[in-house]
N, C-alpha and C positions, 0 to 999 in steps of 0.2 A: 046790315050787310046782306046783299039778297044770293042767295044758295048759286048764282053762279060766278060769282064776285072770286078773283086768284086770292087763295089766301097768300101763297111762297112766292114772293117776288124777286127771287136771285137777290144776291149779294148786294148792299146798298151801299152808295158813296159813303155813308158814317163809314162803315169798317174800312176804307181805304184810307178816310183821316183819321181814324185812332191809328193806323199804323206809319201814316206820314209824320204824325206827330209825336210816335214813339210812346200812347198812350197804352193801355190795357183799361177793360170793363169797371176794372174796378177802382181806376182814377177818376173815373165818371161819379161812380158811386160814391165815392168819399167828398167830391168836390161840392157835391149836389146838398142844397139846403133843406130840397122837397124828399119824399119820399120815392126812391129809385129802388130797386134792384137788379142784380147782376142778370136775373133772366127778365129783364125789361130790356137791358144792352143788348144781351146776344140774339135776344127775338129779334132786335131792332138793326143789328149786321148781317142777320141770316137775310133779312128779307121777310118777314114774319111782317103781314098787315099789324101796325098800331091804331088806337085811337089819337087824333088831335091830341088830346089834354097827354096821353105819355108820350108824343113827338117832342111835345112843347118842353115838356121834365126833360128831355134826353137832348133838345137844342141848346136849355138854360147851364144844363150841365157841362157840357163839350165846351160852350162861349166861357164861363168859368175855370174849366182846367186848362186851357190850350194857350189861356190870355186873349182871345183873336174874337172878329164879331162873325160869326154862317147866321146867315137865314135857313129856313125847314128844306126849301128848294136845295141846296148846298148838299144835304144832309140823307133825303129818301126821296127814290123817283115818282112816286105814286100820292 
């Protein structure tokens, strides 16, 4: 990531479907087979830059507890 790179990216479509969905962080975290935790979700609603490999834990989880198929698009603007 190069020093001028946004790390806060406003509010991310995840947190609009954990709450469409009637989900909380920590359905995520229970449903998930890999290793998640709860400040991987909330980084991941704030708007907090992820790496690739924990979008992909935080897609696998959400397609998992929701029953429904998102791609990463769906999911974080950036």
């Amino acid at each position: 990531m190069t020093p001028d790179q946004e790390r806060d990216l406003g509010e991310q479509p995840l947190a609009r479907l954990l709450t469409e969905l009637a989900l909380v962080p920590h359905d995520l975290v229970a449903a998930s087979t890999e290793q998640i935790t709860h400040k991987m979700v909330s980084r991941g609603t704030k708007g907090r830059r992820l790496t690739r490999n924990v979008q992909g834990k935080l897609l696998r989880a959400l397609n998992t507890a929701s029953g429904n198929t998102y791609a990463l698009a769906d999911l974080f603007t950036y």
